[in-house]
N, C-alpha and C positions, 0 to 999 in steps of 0.2 A: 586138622588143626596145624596151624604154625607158629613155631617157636617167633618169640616177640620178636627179636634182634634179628631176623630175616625178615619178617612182616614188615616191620618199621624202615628197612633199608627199601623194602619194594614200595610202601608208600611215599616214600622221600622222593624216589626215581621216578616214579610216576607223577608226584605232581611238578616235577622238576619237568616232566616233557611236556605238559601242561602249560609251564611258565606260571606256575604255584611257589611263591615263595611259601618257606614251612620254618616257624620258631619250635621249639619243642612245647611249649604251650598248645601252641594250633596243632600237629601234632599229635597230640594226646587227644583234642578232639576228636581229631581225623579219625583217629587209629578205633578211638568209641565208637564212630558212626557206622564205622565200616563193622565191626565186630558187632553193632546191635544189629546191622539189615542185614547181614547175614545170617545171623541168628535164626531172624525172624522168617528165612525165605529158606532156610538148610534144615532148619532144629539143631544144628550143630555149632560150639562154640568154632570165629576162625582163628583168635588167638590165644595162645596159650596163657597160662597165667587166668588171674582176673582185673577185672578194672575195680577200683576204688572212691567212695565218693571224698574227695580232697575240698579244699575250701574253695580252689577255680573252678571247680570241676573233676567228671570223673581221669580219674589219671590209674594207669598203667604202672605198676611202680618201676617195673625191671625195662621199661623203656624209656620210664624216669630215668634214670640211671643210667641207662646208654649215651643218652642225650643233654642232660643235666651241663656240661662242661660248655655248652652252648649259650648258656643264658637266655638273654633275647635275641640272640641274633640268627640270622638264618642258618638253615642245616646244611652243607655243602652237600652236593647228589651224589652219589657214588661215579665213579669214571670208567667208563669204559662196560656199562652198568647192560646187564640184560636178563631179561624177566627166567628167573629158576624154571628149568622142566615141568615140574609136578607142580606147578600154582597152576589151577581149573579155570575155565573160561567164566564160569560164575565168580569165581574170586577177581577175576580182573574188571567181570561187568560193573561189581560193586564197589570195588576201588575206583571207578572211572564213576558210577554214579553219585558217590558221594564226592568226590572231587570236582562233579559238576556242578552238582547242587549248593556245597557249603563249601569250595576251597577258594572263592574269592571272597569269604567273609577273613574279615581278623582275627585273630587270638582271642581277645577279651569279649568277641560278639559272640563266639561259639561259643568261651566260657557261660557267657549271660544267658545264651540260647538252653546249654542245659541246665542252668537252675531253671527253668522256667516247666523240665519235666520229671516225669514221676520216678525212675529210677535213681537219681539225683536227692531228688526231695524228699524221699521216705529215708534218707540219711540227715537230712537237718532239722534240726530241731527251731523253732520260729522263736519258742521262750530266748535263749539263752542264743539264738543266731550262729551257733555253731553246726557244726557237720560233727558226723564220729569216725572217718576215716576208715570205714569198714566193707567191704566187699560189696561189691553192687551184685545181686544176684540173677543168675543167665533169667529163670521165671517172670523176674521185673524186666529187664534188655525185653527177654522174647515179646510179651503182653504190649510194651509202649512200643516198640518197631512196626509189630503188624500192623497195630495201630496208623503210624506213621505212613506206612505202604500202602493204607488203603487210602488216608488224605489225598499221598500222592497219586494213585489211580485214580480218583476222585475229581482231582484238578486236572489229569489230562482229559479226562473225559469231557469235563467241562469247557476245557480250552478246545476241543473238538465241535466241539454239540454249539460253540459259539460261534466257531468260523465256518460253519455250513453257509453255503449259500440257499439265499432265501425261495430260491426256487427248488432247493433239495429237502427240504422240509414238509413234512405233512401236517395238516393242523386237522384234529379232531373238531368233527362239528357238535358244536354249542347247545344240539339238539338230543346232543348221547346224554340220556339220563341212567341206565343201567348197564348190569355186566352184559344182558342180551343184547343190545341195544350195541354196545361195544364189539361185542363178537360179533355182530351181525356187519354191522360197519367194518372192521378187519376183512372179512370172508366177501365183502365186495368190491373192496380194492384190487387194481389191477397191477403189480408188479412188472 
């Protein structure tokens, strides 16, 4: 686990070499995304503290607070910046995958993207439109990421399975009506 205010300084410098501008808004995304897929791939929380659901979204408080003095404007990267000893090649896969995936979205898209999931949403209340400002719990992260992870395997498979070419493809004849019939047709293919 990493203390916040190191984690958030290697996010900043990371997406800073990216060519990722970061508000503290976005940010505080980041810093969710990265902490729920690790979660979900480690069993281990990566930052310290917990995230909170706030009315943009889940927010971080103590990186609230690091950051806070920035308003909207972007984070300056650190200078002279180089990734700490002890941060694991897993930690930087996921810092880099989620900066792939979500760090040319904006602030308010990543806000809107996590109302729209369940660690998020079991803090607001739909009656009265509010949020309760309460811990978002690692059990909720864990459960919606793996989730998430398998979408993603899901669509690269897919984005695979589509770009085959049409002569590396085998089609099942139209004549297979049972599992014999299937095994039978498997065991005489010629590999």
């Amino acid at each position: 686990m990493i203390e916040s205010s190191i984690f958030s300084e290697i996010l900043v410098a990371q997406a800073s070499q990216k060519g990722i501008n970061v508000c503290p808004m976005k940010l505080q995304k980041l810093a969710y995304y990265c902490h729920g897929y690790y979660l979900s791939v480690t069993g281990e929380p990566l930052v310290a503290g917990e995230f909170e659901a706030w009315p943009y979204g889940p927010v971080h408080p103590d990186i609230y607070q690091q950051y806070k003095h920035y308003g909207n404007s972007v984070i300056a990267a650190p200078a002279n910046w180089q990734m700490p000893p002890q941060i694991s090649e897993t930690i930087v896969g996921i810092i880099n995958f989620v900066l792939d995936e979500f760090g040319r979205l904006g602030a308010w898209t990543l806000s809107q993207k996590t109302h729209r999931e369940s660690p998020w949403l079991a803090h607001f209340d739909r009656d009265t439109q509010r949020v309760d400002g309460l811990g978002i719990s690692e059990p909720s992260l864990k459960y919606h990421f793996a989730g998430e992870l398998v979408n993603v395997q899901d669509a690269e498979l897919a984005m695979l399975m589509d770009s085959a070419e049409e002569e590396n493809v085998v089609s099942m004849p139209t004549s297979i009506s049972s599992a014999e019939d299937f095994s039978n047709w498997i065991d005489e293919i010629e590999v």
